[in-house]
N, C-alpha and C positions, 0 to 999 in steps of 0.2 A: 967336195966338189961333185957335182952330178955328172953321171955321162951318159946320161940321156940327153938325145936332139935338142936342141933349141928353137929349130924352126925345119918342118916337115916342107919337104921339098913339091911343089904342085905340080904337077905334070898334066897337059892336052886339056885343063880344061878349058870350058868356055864362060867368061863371066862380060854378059854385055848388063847396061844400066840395070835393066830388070832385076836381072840376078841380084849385080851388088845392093841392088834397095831391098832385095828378100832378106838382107843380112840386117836390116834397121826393125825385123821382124821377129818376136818374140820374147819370152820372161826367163828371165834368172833365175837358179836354182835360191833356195831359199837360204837368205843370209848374205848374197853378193848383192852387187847395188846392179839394176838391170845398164847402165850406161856401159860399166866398167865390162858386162857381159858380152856387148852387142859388139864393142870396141874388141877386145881378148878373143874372141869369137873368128870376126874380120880377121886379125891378123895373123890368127892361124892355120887359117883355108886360102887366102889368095894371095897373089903376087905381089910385088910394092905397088904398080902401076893400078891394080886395083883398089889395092887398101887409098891410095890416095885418093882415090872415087869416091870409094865408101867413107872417107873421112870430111870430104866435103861435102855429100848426103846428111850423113850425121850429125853437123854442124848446121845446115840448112833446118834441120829438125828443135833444132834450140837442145841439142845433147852437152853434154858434159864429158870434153877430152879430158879433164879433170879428177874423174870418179874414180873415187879406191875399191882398191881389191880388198875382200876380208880383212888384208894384213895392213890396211891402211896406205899401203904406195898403188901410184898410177900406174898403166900400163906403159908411158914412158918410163919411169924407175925402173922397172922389171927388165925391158925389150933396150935398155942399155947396157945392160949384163950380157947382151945374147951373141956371140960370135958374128952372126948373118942377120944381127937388126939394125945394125948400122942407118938404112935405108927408110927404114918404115921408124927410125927411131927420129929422121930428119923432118922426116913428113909431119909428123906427131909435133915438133917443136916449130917448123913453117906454120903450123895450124894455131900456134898457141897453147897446146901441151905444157905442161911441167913437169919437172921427178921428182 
C-alpha cells in the first residue's frame, strides 16, 4: 500500500474555458497513449467542477475516455482506488468511462 497522496489538493487557482482547453494541449511521453495523458493530466491539476469541463471539451474533441495507461487500465480503474476520486470517478462514468 502506498502512502503517497492520491490526489494533490488545488488551491486559488484560476481555471476559466481557456485554461481548461489548454489542457486538450500536448503529446505523451513516449510509450503512453496521448488520450490517457491528456485525461491523467486534467485530473491531477484541477478541481472536480473543472475536470468535468475538461471532460466534456475532450469528448467534444472525438477523445477516448477509454484509453489505457501503459499498464492497460483506464483512468477510471486507477481514480477508483483513490481515497478523494470518488467525484471525478463519477464524472468519468456520467461521460461514459469504463474500468
Amino acid at each position: 500500500m502506498s502512502l503517497k497522496k492520491d490526489k494533490q489538493k488545488v488551491l486559488g487557482e484560476m481555471f476559466d474555458d481557456e485554461r481548461i482547453a489548454g489542457f486538450l494541449i500536448g503529446d505523451a511521453p513516449e510509450g503512453m497513449n496521448r488520450d490517457f495523458y491528456l485525461l491523467e493530466r486534467a485530473y491531477r491539476s484541477m478541481k472536480a467542477e473543472n475536470f468535468e469541463t475538461f471532460v466534456r471539451l475532450f469528448q467534444a474533441q472525438s477523445l477516448d475516455l477509454n484509453s489505457p495507461a501503459p499498464d492497460g487500465r483506464t483512468l477510471l480503474a486507477r481514480i477508483e482506488e483513490h481515497r478523494q476520486g470518488a467525484e471525478y470517478a463519477a464524472i468519468l462514468r456520467t461521460a461514459g468511462g469504463r474500468a
